[in-house]
C-alpha positions as CSV (number, residue, x, y, z in Angstrom):
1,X,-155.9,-18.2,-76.8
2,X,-154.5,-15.0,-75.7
3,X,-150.8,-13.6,-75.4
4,X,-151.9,-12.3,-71.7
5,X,-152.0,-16.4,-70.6
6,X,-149.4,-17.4,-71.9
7,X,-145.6,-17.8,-70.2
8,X,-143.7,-15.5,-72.3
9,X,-142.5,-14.5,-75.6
10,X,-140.1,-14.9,-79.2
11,X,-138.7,-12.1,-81.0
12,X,-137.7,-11.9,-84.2
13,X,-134.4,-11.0,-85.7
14,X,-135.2,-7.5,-85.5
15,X,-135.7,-7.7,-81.6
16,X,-139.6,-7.6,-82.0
17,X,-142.2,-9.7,-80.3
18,X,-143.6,-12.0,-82.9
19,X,-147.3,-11.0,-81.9
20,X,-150.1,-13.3,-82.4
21,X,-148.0,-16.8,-81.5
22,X,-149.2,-17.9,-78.1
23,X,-146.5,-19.8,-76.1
24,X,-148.1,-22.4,-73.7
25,X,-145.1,-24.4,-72.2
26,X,-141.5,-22.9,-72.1
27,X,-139.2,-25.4,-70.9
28,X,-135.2,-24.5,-70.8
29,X,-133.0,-27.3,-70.3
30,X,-129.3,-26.5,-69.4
31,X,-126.5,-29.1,-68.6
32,X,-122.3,-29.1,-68.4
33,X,-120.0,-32.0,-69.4
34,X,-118.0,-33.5,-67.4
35,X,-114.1,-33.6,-69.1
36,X,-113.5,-37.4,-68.6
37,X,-109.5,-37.8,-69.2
38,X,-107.1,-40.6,-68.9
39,X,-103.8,-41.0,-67.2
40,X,-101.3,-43.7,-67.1
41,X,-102.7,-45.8,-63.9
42,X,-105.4,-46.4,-66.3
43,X,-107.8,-44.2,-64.5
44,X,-109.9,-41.4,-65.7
45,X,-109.8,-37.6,-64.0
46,X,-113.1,-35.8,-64.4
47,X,-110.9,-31.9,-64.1
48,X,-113.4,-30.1,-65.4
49,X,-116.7,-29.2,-67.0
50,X,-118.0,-27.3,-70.2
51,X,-121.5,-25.5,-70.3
52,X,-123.3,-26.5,-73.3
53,X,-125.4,-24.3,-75.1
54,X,-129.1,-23.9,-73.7
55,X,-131.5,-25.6,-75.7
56,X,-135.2,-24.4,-75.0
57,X,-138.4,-26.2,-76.0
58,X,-141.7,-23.9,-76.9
59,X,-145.1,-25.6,-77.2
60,X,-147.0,-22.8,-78.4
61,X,-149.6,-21.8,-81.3
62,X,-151.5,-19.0,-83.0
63,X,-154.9,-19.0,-84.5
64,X,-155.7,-19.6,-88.2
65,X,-156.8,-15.8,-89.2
66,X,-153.0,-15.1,-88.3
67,X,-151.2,-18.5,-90.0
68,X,-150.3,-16.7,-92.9
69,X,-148.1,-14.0,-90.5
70,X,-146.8,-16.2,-88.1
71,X,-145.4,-19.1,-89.6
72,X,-143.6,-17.0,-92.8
73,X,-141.9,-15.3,-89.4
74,X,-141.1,-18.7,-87.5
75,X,-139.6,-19.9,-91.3
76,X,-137.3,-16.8,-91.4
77,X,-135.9,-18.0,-88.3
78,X,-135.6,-21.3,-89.4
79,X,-133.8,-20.2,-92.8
80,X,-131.4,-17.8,-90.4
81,X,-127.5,-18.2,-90.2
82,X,-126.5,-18.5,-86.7
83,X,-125.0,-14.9,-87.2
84,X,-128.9,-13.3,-86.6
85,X,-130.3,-15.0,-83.6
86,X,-133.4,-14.2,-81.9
87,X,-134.5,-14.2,-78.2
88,X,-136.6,-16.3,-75.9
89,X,-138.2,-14.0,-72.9
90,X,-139.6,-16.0,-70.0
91,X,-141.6,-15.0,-67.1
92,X,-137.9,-15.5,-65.0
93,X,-135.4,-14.7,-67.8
94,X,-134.0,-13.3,-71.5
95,X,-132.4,-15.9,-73.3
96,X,-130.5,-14.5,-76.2
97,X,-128.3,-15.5,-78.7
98,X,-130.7,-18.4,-79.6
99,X,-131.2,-19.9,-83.0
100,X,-134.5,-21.9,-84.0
101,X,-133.4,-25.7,-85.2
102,X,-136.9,-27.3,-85.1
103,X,-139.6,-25.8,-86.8
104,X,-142.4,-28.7,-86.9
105,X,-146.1,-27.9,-86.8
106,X,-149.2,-29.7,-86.1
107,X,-152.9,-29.1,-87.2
108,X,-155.1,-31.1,-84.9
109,X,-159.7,-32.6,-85.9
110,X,-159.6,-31.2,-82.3
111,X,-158.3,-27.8,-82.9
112,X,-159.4,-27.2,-86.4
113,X,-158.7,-23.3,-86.3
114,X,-155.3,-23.7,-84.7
115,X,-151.6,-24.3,-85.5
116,X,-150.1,-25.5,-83.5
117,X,-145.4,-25.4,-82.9
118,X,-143.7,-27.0,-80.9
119,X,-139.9,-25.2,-81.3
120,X,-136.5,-26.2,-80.8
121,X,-134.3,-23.4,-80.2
122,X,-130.4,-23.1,-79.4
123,X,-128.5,-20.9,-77.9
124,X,-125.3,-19.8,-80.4
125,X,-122.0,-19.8,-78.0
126,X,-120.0,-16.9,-79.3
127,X,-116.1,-17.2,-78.7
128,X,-113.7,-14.4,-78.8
129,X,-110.6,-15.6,-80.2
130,X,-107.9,-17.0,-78.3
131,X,-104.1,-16.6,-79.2
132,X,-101.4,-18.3,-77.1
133,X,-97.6,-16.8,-76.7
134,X,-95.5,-19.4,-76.6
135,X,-97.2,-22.0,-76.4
136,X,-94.0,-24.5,-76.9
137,X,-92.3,-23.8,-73.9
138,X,-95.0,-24.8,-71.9
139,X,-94.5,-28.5,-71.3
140,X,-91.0,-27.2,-69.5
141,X,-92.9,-24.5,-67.2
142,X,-97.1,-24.8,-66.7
143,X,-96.9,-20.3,-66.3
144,X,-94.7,-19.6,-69.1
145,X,-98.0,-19.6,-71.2
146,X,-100.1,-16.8,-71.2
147,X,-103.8,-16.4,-73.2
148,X,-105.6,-13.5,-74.0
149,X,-108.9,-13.1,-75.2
150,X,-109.6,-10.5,-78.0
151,X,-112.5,-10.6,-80.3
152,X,-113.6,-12.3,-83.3
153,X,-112.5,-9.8,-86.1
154,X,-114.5,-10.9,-88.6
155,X,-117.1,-11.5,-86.5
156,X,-117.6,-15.0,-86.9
157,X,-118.5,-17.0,-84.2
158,X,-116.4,-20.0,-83.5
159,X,-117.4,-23.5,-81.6
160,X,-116.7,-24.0,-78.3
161,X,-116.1,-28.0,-78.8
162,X,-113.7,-27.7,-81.5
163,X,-111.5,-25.1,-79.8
164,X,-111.9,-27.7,-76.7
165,X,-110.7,-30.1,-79.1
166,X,-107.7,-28.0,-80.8
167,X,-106.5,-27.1,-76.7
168,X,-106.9,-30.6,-76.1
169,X,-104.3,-32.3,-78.9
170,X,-102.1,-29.6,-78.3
171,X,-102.6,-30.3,-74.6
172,X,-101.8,-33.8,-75.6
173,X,-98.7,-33.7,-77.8
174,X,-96.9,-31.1,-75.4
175,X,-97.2,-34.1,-72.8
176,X,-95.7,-36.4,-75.3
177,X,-92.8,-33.9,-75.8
178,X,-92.6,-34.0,-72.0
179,X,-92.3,-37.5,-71.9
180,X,-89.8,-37.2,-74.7
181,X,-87.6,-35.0,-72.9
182,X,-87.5,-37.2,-69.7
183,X,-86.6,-40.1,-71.5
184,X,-83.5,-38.7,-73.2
185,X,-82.7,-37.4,-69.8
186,X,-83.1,-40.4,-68.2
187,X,-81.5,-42.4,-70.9
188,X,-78.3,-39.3,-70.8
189,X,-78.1,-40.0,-66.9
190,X,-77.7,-43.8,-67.2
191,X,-74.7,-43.5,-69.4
């Protein structure tokens, strides 16, 4: 059970191949949603889609003179903040910005002498921040708006699905003020 057969590699932290952890199976699995919104007719608009974050499974497993490295390496990993993320190298591709959130381990009568992993990682979306210049003046003009992309001072990474969510109410109560403002016009022009 040699690194030269298998399909690829896991760094650490550090950027190093964790040596000695033979990866068998590699599969990455990447998907969008679909944005499934409403309208008054009682139908639903499907306007646009958001890229989730790549999840990749590992089947892979090292041999017992080299538990006692391996799995202390796969636990740091495991123990990480998302701010420290490792990388998954394929025979095709780097994935970075990953961040191990399975970690379980099987020891087999069949393969006595090996441990084997098999790995959930995900990738960490990292989002600059997003600041929006006058925003409430929008529902009366759809350019007035403008958004500019700066980053993250602090360096914290923020989640894509709840800025989605934040654009989204405000998206929602500027189309109530909207429909405010026509009402009181409509209800100005009757009298």
């Amino acid at each position: 059970m040699g690194f030269e057969n298998s399909k690829g590699y896991l760094t650490d932290i550090g950027g190093s191949q964790i040596s000695n952890l033979s990866i068998f199976e590699i599969e990455v699995d990447r998907n969008v949603k679909i944005t499934d919104q409403p309208i008054e007719s009682g139908e639903s608009r499907q306007d646009s889609k958001v890229r989730e974050p790549i999840t990749v499974t590992l089947t892979c497993g090292c041999k017992s003179p080299y538990w006692d490295e391996v799995r202390p390496k796969l636990a740091e990993l495991f123990k990480e903040k998302t701010k420290k993320t490792c990388s998954v190298c394929t025979k095709v591709e780097v994935l970075k910005n990953m961040a191990l959130v399975s970690f379980p381990y099987t020891v087999s009568p069949d393969n006595y002498d090996v441990l084997m992993f098999n790995l959930t990682l995900q990738e960490v979306i990292v989002v600059g921040e997003q600041s929006v210049n006058d925003f409430s003046n929008a529902a009366s003009s759809e350019n007035s708006s403008t958004v500019s992309s700066s980053a993250n001072a602090s360096g914290e990474s923020v989640n894509q699905d709840v800025q989605n969510r934040k654009l989204a109410e405000q998206n929602v109560r500027l189309l109530d003020e909207n429909h405010t403002l026509k009402q009181q016009i409509a209800a100005k022009d009757k009298q």
